[in-house]
LOFI-192559 format. One record per residue: residue in one letter; x, y, z of N, C-alpha, C in turn. Coordinates in steps of 0.02 Angstrom, whole numbers, plus 50000, padded with zeros to 5 digits. Layout:
REM LOFI-192559
aXYZXYZXYZ
...
//
This chain:
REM LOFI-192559
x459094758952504459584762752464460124758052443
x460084757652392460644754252352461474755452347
x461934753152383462614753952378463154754452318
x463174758452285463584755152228464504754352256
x464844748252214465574747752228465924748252174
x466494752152209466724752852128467354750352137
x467544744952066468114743252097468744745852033
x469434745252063470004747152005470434738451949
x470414740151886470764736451858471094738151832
x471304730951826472134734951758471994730251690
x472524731551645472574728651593472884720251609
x473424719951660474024713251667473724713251752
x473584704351748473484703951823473914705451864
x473914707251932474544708451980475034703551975
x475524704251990475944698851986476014696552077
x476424689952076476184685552121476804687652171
x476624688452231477264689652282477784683652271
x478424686852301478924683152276478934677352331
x479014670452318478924663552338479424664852413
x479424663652476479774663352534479934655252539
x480644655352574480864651852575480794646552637
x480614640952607480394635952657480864635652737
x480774636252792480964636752836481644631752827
x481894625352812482364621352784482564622552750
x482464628452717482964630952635483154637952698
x482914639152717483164645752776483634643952811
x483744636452850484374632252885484764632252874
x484584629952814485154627452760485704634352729
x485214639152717485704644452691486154648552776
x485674648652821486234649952873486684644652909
x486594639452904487124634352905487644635252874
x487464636752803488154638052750488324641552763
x488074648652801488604655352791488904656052873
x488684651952912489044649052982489674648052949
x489584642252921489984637552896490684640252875
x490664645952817490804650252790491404652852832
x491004657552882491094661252936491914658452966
x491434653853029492004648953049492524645253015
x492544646652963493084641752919493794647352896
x493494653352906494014661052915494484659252960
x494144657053025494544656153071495434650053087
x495354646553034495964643153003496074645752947
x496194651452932496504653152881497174659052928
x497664656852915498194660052943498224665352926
x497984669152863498094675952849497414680352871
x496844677552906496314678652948496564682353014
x496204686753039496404689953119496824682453166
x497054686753195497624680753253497104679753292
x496594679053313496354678653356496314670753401
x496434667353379496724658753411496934661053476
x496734655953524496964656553603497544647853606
x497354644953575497934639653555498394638653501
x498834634353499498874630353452499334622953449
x499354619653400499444613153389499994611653339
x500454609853401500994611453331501264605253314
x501394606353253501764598653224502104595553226
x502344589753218503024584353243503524589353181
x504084586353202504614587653185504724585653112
x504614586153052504564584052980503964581852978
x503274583653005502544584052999502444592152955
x502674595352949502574603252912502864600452856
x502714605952814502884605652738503514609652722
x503944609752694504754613652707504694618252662
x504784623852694504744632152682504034637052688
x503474632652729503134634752739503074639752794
x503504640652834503544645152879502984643052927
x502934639252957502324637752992502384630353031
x502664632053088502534623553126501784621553155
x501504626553168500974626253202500294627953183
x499774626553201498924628953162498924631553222
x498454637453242498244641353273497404638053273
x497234636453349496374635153354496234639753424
x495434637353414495144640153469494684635053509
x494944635253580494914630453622494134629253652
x493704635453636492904633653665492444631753599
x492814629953528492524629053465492624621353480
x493224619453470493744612353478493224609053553
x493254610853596492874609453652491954607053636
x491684609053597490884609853588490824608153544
x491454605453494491174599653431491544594153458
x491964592453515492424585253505492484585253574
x492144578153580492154576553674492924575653671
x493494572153656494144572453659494384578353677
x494364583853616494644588953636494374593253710
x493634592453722493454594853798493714591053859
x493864585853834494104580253897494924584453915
x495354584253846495914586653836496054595153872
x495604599553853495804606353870495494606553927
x494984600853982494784601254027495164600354081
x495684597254067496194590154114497094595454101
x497294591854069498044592654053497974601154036
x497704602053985497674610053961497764614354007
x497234614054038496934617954099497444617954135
x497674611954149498344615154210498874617954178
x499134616454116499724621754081499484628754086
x498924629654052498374635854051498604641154120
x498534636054187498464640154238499184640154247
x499714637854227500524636754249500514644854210
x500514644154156500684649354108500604655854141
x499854658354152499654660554177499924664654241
x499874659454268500114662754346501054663754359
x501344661454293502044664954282502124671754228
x501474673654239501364680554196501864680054129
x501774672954094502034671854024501524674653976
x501034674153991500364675153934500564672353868
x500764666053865500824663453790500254655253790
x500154656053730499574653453707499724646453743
x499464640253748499644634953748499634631253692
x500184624753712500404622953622500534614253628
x500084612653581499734607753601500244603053569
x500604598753565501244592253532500804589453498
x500664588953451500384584053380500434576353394
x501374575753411501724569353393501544565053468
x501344570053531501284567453602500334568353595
x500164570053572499454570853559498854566453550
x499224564153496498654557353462499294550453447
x499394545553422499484540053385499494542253316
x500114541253286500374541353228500324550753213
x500264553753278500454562553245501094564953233
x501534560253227502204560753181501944561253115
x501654557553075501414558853017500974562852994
x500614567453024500204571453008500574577152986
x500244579852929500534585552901500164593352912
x500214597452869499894602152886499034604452861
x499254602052788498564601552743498034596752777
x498314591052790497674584552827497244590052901
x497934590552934497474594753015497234599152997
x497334605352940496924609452929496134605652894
x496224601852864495394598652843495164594652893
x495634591952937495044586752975494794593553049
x495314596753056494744602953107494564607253078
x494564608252986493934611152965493374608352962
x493184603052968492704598352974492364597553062
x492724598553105492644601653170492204607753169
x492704611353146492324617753138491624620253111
x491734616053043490994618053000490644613153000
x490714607753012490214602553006490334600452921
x490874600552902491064600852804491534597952813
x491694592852769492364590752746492494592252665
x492904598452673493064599552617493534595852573
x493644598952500493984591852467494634594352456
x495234588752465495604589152491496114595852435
x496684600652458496914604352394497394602852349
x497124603552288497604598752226498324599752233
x498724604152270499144605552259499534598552306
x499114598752367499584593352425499094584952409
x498814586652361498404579152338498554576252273
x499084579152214499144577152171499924579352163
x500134574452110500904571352103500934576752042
x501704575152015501884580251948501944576151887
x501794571051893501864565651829500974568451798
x501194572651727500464574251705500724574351633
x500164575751601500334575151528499774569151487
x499724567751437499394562151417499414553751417
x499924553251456499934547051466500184547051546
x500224552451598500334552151669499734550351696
x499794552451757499554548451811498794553751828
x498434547851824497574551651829497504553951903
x497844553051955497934554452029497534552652049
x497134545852044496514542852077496744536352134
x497424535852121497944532052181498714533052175
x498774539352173499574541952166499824545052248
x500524544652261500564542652319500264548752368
x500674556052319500284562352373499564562752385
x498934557852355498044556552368498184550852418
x498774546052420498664542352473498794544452522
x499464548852532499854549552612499254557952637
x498934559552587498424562652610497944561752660
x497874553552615496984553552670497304547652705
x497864545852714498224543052756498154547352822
x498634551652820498814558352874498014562352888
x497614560152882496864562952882496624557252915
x496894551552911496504546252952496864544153010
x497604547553021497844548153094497334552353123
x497604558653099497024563153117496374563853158
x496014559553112495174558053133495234553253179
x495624546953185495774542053240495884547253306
x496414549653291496684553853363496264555453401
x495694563153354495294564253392494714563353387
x494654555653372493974550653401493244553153344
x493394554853301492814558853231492734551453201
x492284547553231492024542153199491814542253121
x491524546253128490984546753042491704548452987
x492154551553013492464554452989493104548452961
x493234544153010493604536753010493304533152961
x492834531552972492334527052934492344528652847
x492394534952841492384539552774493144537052741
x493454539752782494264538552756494304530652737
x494244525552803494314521652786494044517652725
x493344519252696493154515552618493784520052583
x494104524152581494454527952524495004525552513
x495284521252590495894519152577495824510952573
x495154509252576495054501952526494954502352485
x494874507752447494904508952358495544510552351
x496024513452379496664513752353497074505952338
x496754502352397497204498052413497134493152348
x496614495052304496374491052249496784493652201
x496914499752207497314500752122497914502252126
x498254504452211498814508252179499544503752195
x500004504152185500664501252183500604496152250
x501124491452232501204487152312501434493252363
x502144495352345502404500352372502114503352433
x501754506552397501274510952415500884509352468
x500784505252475500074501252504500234502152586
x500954501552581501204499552652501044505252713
x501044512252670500704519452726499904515452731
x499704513652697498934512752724498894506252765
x499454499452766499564496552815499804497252877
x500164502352889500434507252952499944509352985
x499424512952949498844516152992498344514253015
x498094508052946497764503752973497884499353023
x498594499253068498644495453130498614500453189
x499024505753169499194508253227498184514253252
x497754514553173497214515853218496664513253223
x497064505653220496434497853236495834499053197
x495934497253143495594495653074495694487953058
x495284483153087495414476753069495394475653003
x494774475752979494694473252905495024478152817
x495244482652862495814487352816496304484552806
x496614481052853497264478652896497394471852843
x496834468052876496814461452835497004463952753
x496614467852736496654470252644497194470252637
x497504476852680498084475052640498584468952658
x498634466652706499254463652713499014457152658
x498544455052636498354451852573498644453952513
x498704458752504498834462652447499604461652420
x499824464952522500614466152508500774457152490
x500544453052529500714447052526500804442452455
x500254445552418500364442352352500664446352312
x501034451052320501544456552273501924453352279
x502374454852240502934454252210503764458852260
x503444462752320503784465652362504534459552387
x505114464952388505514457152422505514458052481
x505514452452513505564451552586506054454352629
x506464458152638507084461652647506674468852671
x506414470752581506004478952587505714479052640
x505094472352647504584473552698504804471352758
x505434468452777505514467252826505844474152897
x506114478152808506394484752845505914491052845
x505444488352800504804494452810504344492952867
x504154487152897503574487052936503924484353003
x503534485053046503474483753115503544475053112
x503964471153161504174466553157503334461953169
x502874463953196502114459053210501734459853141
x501874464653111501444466253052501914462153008
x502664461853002503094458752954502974450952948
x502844448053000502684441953026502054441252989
x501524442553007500884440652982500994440652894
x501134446352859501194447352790501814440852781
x502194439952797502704432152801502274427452798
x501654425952854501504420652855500874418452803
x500534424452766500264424152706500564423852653
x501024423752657501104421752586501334415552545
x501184414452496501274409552464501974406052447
x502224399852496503104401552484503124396552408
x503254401452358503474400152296504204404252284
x504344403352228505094404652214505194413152201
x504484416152186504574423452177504674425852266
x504284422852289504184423552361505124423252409
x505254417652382505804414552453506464418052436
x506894419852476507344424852456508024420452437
x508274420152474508864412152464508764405652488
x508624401552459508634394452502509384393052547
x509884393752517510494391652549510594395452624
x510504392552692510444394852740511034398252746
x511624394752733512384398352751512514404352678
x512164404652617511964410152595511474416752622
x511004415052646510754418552690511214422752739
x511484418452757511984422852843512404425852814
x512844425252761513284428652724512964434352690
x512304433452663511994441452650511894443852724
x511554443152750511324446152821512074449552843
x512664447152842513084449052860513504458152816
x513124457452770513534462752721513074468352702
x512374465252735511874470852765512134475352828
x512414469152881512444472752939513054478352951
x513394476552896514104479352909513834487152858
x513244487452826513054492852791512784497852840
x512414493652877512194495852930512484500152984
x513184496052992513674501453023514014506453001
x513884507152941514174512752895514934508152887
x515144503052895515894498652874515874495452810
x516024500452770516404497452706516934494652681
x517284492452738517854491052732517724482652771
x517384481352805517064476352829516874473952773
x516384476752748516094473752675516184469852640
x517014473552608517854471752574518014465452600
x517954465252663518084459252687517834451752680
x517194455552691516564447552680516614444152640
x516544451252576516844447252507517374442852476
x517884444252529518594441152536518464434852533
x518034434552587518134427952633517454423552603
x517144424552571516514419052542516374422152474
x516154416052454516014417552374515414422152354
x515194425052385514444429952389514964436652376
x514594440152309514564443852294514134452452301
x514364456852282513894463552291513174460452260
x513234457352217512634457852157511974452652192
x512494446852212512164442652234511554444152322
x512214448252377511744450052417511234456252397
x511334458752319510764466252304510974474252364
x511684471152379512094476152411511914482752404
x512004485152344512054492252308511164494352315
x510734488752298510004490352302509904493452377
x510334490152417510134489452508510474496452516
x510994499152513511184504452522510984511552479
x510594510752431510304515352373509664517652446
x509454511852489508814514452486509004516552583
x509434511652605509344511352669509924517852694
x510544516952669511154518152722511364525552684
x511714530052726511894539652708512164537352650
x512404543252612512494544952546513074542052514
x513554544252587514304541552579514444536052593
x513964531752638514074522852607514004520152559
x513634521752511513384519552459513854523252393
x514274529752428514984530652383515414526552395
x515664524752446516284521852458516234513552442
x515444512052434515444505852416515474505852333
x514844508952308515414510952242516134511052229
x516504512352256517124511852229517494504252227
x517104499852268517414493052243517194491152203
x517084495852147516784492752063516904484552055
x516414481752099516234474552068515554473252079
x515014477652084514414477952071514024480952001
x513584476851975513224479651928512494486351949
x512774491051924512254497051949511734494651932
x511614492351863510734491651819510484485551830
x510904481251907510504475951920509784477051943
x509304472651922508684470651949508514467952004
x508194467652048508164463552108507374460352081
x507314455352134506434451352136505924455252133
x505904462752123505424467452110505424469352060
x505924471252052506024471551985506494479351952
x506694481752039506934488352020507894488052018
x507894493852013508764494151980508874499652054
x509564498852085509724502452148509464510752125
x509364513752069509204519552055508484521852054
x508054515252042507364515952056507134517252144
x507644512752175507594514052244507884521352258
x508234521352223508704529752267507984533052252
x507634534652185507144536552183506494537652216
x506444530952263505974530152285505974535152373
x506574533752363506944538352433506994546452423
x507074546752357507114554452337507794556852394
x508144553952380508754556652384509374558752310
x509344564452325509844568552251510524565652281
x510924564652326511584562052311511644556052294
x511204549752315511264543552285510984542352240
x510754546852204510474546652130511004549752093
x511514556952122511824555752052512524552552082
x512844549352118513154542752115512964538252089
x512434535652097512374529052047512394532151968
x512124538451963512184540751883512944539251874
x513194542851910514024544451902514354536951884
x513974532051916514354524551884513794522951835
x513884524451799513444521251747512744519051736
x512234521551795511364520451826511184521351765
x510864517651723510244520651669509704523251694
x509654528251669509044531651697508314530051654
x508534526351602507894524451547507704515051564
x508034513051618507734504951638507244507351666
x506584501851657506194500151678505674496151726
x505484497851767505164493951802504704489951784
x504264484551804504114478751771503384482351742
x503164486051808502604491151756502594498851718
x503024497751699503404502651649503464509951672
x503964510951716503834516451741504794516551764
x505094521851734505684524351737505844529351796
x506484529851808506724535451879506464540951870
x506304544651826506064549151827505204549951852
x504924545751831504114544551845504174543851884
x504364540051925504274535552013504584542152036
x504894546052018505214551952065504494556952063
x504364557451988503584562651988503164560652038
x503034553252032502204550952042502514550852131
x503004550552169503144554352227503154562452279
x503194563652202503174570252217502564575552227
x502464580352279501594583852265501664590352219
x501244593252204501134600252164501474604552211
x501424604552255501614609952307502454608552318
x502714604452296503614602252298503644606552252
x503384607652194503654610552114504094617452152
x503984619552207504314625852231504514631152176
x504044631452126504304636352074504244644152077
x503984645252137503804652252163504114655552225
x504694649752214505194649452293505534658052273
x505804660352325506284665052317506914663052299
x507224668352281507584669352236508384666952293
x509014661352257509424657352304508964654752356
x508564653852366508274648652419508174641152401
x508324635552459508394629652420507804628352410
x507784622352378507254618952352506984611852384
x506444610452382506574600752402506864596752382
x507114591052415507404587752389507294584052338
x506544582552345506224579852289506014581852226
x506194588852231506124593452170506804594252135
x507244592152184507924593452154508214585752126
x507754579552133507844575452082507664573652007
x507144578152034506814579151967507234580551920
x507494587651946507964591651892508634587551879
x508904583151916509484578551906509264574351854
x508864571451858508574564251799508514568951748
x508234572151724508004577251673508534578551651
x509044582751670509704581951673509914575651609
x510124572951660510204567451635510004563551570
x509484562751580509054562451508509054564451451
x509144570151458509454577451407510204572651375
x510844574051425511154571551421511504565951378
x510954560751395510804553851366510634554251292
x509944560051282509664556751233509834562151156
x510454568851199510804574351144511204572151149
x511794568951130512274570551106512774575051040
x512894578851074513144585551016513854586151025
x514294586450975514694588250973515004594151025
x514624598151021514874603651059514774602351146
x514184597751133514184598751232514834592951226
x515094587951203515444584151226516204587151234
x516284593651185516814597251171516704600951277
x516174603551284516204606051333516174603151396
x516154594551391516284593951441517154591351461
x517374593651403518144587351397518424597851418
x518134604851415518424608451461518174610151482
x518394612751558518324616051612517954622851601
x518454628751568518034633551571518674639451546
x518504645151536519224649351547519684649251593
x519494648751666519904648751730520194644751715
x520274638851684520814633551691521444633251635
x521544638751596521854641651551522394642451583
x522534645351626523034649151664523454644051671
x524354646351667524534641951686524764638651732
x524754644551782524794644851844524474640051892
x524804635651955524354631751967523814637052019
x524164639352066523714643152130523304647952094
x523514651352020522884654751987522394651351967
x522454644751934522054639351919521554637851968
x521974636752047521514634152098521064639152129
x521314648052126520924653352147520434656652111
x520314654252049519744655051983519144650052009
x519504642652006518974639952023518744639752103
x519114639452133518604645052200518244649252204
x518384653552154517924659052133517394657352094
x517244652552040516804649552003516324647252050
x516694641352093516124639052156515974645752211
x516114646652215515924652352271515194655552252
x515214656852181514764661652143514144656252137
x514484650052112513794646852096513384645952183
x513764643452244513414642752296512914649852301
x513084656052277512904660552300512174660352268
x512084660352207511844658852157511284652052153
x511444646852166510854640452189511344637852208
x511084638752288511454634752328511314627252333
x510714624652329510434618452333510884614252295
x510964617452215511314611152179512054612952193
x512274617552218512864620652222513194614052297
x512804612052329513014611052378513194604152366
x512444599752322512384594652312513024591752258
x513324596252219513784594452157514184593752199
x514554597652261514954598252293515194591852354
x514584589352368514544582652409514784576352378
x514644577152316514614571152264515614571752259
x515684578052228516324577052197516804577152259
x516644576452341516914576552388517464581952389
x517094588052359517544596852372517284598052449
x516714596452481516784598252548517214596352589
x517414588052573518014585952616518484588152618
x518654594952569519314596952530519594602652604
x519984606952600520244612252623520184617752584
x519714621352613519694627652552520264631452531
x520534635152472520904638552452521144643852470
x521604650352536521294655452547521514660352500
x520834665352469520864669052417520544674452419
x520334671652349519604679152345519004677152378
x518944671052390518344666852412518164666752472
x518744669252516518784669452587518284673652620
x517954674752657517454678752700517924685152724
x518394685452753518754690952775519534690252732
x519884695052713520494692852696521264693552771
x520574695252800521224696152858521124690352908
x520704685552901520854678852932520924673452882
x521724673652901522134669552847522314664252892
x522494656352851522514653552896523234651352919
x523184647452963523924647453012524054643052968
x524954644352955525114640152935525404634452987
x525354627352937525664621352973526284622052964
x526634622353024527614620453014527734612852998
x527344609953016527274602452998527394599452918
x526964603252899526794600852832527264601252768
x527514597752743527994597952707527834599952643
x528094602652581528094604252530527684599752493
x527834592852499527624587452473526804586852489
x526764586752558526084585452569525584593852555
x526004598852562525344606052535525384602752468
x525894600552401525624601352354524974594552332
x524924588652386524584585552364523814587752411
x524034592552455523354595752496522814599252445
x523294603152403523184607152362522854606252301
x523054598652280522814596452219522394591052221
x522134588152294521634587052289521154592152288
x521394596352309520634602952305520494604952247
x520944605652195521094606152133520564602052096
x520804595452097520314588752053519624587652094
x519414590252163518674589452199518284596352147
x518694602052149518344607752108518354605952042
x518904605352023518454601451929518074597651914
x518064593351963517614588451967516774592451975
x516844596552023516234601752050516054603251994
x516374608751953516224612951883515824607051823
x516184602351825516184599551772515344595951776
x515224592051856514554591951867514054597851842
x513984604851882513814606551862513604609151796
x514204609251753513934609551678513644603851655
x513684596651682513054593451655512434593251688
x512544595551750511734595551746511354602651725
x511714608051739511454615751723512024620251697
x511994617051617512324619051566512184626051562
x511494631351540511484636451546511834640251584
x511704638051657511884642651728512714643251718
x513084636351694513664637251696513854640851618
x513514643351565513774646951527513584653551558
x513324654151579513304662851617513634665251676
x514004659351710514634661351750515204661751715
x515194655651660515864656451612515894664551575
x515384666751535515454674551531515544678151563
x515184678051631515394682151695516254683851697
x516454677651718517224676351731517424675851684
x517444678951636518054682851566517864687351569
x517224691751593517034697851573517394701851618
x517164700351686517064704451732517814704651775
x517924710051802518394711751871518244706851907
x518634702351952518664696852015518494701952070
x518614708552064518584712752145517664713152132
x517184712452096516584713752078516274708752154
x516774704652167516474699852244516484703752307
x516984709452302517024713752365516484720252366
x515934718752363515404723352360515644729152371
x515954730552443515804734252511516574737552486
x516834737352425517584740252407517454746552370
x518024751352365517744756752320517414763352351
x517394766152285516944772652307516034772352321
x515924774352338514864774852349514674771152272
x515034776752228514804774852154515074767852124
x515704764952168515944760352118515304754952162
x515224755752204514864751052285514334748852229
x513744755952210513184755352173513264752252107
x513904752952076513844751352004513894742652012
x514404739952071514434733352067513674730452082
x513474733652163512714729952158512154728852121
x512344735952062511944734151989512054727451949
x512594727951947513014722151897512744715551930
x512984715652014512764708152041512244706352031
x511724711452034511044710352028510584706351955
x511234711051895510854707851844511204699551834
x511704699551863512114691251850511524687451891
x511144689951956511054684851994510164683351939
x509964688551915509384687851877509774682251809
x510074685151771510384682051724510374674151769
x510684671951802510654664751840509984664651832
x509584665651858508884663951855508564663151808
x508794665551759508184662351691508724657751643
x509444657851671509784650951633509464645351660
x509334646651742509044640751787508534637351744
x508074643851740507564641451699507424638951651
x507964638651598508104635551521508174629451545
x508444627351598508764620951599508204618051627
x507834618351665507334616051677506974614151638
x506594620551589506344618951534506614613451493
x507194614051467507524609451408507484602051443
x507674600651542507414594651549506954590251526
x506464595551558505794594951561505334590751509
x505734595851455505274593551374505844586851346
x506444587451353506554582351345506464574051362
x506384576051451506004569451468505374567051443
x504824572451432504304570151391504364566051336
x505084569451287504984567851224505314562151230
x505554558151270505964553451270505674547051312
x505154547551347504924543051378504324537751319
x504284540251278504004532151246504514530551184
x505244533951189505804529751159506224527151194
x506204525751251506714524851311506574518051306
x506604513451256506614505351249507334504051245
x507324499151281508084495851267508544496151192
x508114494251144508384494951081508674502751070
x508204507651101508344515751111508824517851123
x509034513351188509544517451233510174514251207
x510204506851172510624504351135511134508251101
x510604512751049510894513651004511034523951031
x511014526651078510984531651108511494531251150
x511714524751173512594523351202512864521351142
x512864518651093513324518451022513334523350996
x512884527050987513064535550936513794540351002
x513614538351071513994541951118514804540051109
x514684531751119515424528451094515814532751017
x515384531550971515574533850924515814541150909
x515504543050956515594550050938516394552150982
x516524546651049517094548851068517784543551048
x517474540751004517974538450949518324543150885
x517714546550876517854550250814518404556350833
x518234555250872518894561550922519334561850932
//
C-alpha cells in the first residue's frame, strides 16, 4: 500500500530566523550595561548610597561647587585596586571600628592630600574619571567644560595643549600614581609627552612636578630638556621648582647670554637683595636699596617679581615710588601685567592698569593679557549660571577687567570721557557730609549688587582702609559710633576726607570697568527715596512695594552686568588683530587729543 505525503507551500520562502548573537557580542553588550550601571554610582545626584568618601585637599575642589568630597564604595574600590584593599583593610578598618563603637555612624573620610603624593593637586573632575575607570573598567574622555580654556573663536586656541587639557591629565596622573593603576600611568604618561611637544615653556613645569614627584624618569628628562632650552628666566624657575629639580634644569642648560641672568656678581647681590626685602612685604627697605646702589626697579625686574610673587598691596606701595617702567619686558619676554595674568590675580592687574600697564603688549609669541588670562582659564570658570550677587572666580573676574579695559582703550568718546571727569549726581550737593553719605550709599548698593567687583574696586582705591561713614549705610542706626574725645577737628576733617577721595576713587573705577551697572545706580539715586534701603520700614504695603522695586533694580543690575560683558567681550575680539604697536600709538594720541581739546 502506497503512502501518499502531502506537503504545504507558499508563494515567498520562509524567512530566515533572526541571526543570535555570538556569545562575545553577548559579553560585550553586558559588560557595557555593567559598565553603565556602576558608573550611576559617582554621580552625586544618584541614590546616597556610598559607605565612604574621599575628600579633597584644601583648593583641590572647584569653587562653588558645593562639594569637598566624592562619595565611594569601599567593597567596589577594594576588588578592582590592591591599594585601595590594602588601605580599607589596615588604617580604614580601624577608623571604621573607632567610629563605630562611639555610636558616631558617620561614613569614613578618606584625606586626598594625606592619601597619595601630590593629592594636593587633584581636583574633582580628574578623581571622578580615574575611579570611574575603577569602577567600569572605561576611561572616559575627559569633560570639555574642566578640559578646555575660553580663548575660542577663529584664530583661538584648538585645546590640543592649553593649560586646563594639561593640569587635567596632570591631576589624573597624580591620581593613577597614588593608587598604583599602572595601565592607567602609562596612558597618561604618552599624553603628557605630547604636550610637552607643543605647549608653552610655562606650562610645561605642572608636567615637570609630576613627573618627579610620581617617578617618571624619561618624562622627567623631556621636560627638563625642554624647560632648559626655553627662553624661561632663571629667577621664574628658580621660584617655581623644587631646589633638586632647579639644579638639574641649571645644569642643562646652555650658558649663553639669553640664558645668564647678570654677570656682575655684586649686581647680582644687590638684586637678590630687593627680592628679599619683597619678600618681607618691606617697601620701605626697598626705598632704601635703591638709595644706596645704583640698581634700579627696572634693572632688578622688581615690579615683574612682585606682579607675580608678593600680596596685592606690595606691589601697590611699590608702585608708588614711580621710578619703574610698567611695560618693561624681562628675558621672556613678558611685561609685569602678563605675569599678574599668569597669576590671575584681579588686584594686581588693575594696579598695574591704574599706572599705565598696556594691555595690548605682546608676548614674543603673540599673545596679549587678555589671551594668557583665557588660555588659563577652564569652561567651567565662565560661572555664567552662577546665582544671582554671588561671587565669581577670580579668574573670570580678570577677564572682565582686561575687556574692560580694552573697551576703554580702543573707544574713546566724548561722552565716556565727559563721564569719567564726573562722579555722578551724589556729588552735586554741596554739602560735604551729604556728599560723603550719597556716596556711601552708592557703594553700599553696588556691594549688594556684585559684590566680587564691588569689593575688588574697593581694595584697589584703598576705601577698605578707610573708616566708614555712619549713615544710611550703617547695619543698625542705633549702633553709632563712640565718639573720640581725642580727635580734633582737624584730624575728623582729614579722617573724613580721606573716605571721601577712597569712595570717588571707588565710583569712578567702577564706571570704567562696568559703565552700564553704574548708569543704573546713577538713575536709581535721582529717582528713588534713600529710605527704599530700609526694607523692614513702613507699612506691610509700603514693606511690599519697596521689595518690588529692590527686586527690579537688582534684575535691572543684572542685565547692565550683562551689557558690559558683552560690549567687553566683542570688543576684545575686534581689537586683537589691531592691537599692533602702530595701533595702540595712535589710540593713546586720539586719547591725548581728545583731552586737549577740552
Amino acid at each position: 500500500m502506497e503512502t501518499s505525503t502531502i506537503s504545504f507551500s507558499s508563494s515567498s520562502p520562509p524567512s530566515p530566523p533572526p541571526p543570535q548573537p555570538a556569545p562575545a557580542d553577548l559579553d560585550a553588550v553586558s559588560l557595557g550595561r555593567l559598565s553603565k550601571n556602576l558608573e550611576l554610582l559617582l554621580d552625586p545626584t544618584f541614590l546616597n548610597c556610598a559607605d565612604a568618601e574621599i575628600v579633597l585637599a584644601t583648593g583641590g575642589g572647584d569653587p562653588g561647587d558645593g562639594a569637598a568630597a566624592v562619595g565611594v564604595h569601599r567593597c567596589i574600590l577594594a576588588a578592582r585596586s590592591r591599594f585601595f584593599l590594602d588601605h580599607f583593610s589596615s588604617a580604614a578598618a580601624t577608623a571604621t571600628a573607632t567610629a563605630t563603637a562611639g555610636g558616631g555612624g558617620e561614613k569614613p573620610r578618606l584625606e586626598l592630600d594625606g592619601l597619595v603624593p601630590g593629592g594636593c593637586h587633584i581636583g574633582r573632575d580628574a578623581l571622578v574619571a580615574v575611579l570611574g575607570y575603577l569602577y567600569t573598567g572605561r576611561l572616559r574622555p575627559p569633560p570639555t567644560e574642566a578640559a578646555v580654556c575660553l580663548d575660542e573663536g577663529v584664530d583661538g586656541c584648538n585645546h590640543d595643549a592649553c593649560r586646563p587639557a594639561i593640569d587635567f591629565v596632570v591631576e589624573s596622573t597624580y591620581a593613577a600614581s597614588g593608587f598604583q593603576i599602572s595601565e592607567l600611568v602609562s596612558l597618561f604618561q604618552r599624553r603628557l609627552s605630547d604636550f610637552v611637544n607643543k605647549a608653552l615653556a610655562e606650562d610645561i613645569l605642572p608636567i615637570l612636578l609630576v613627573a618627579s614627584t610620581c617617578q617618571l624618569p624619561d618624562l622627567l628628562n623631556q621636560c627638563i630638556q625642554r624647560v632648559a632650552n626655553s627662553n624661561l628666566d632663571n629667577r621664574y624657575l628658580e621660584k617655581r621648582l623644587p631646589d633638586d629639580i632647579y639644579v638639574k634644569v641649571k645644569e642643562a642648560r646652555v650658558p649663553d647670554e639669553s640664558h645668564s641672568s647678570i654677570l656682575d656678581p655684586e649686581h647680582e647681590k644687590r638684586v637678590r637683595n630687593i627680592h628679599k626685602a619683597l619678600d618681607s612685604d618691606d617697601v620701605d627697605l626697598v626705598g632704601m636699596l635703591l638709595k644706596e646702589s645704583p640698581v634700579t626697579l627696572d634693572d632688578a625686574f622688581a615690579v615683574h617679581y612682585a606682579a607675580a610673587y608678593c600680596e596685592p598691596k606690595v606691589l601697590a606701595e611699590l608702585l608708588k615710588l614711580d621710578s619703574a617702567n610698567v611695560n618693561l619686558k624681562n628675558s621672556s619676554g613678558y611685561t609685569p601685567l602678563h605675569m599678574a595674568c599668569m597669576r590671575r590675580e584681579p588686584d594686581i592687574i588693575v594696579s598695574l592698569i591704574e599706572k599705565g600697564a598696556s594691555v595690548l603688549e605682546r608676548t614674543q609669541d603673540g599673545r596679549d593679557a587678555l589671551t594668557i588670562c583665557k588660555r588659563l582659564t577652564r569652561e567651567k570658570d565662565r560661572n555664567e549660571k552662577s546665582e544671582k550677587c554671588k561671587e565669581r572666580s577670580k579668574a573670570y573676574l580678570c577677564i572682565g577687567i582686561l575687556q574692560q579695559e580694552i573697551k576703554r582703550r580702543s573707544i574713546i568718546l566724548e561722552d565716556q570721557m565727559s563721564a569719567d571727569e564726573s562722579i555722578a549726581t551724589p556729588l552735586i550737593y554741596d554739602n560735604f557730609h551729604m556728599r560723603l553719605l550719597n556716596l556711601e550709599n552708592r557703594v553700599a548698593f553696588a556691594r549688594i549688587f556684585f559684590p566680587s567687583e564691588a569689593k575688588l574696586v574697593m581694595r584697589i582705591a584703598q576705601a577698605d582702609s578707610t573708616e566708614e561713614f555712619a549713615g544710611l549705610t550703617s547695619a543698625n542706626f542705633s549702633k553709632l559710633k563712640e565718639v573720640d574725645l581725642n580727635e580734633t577737628p582737624t584730624m575728623q576733617n582729614k579722617r573724613l576726607r580721606e573716605r571721601l577721595d577712597a569712595l570717588t576713587k571707588t565710583v569712578e573705577l567702577g564706571r570704567r570697568y562696568f559703565p552700564h551697572c553704574s548708569d543704573v545706580l546713577d538713575k536709581f539715586l535721582n529717582e528713588e527715596s534713600t529710605d527704599l534701603f530700609f526694607l523692614e520700614s513702613g507699612t506691610a504695603e509700603d514693606q511690599q512695594t519697596k521689595r518690588m522695586r529692590f527686586s527690579e533694580l537688582r534684575e535691572d543690575v543684572r542685565k547692565a552686568f550683562t551689557k558690559d560683558k558683552a560690549a567687553g567681550a566683542a570688543i576684545s575680539s575686534s581689537t586683537s588683530a589691531s592691537s599692533s604697536p602702530r595701533y595702540e600709538r595712535k589710540v593713546t594720541h586720539s586719547y591725548r587729543k581728545g583731552k586737549l581739546s577740552r
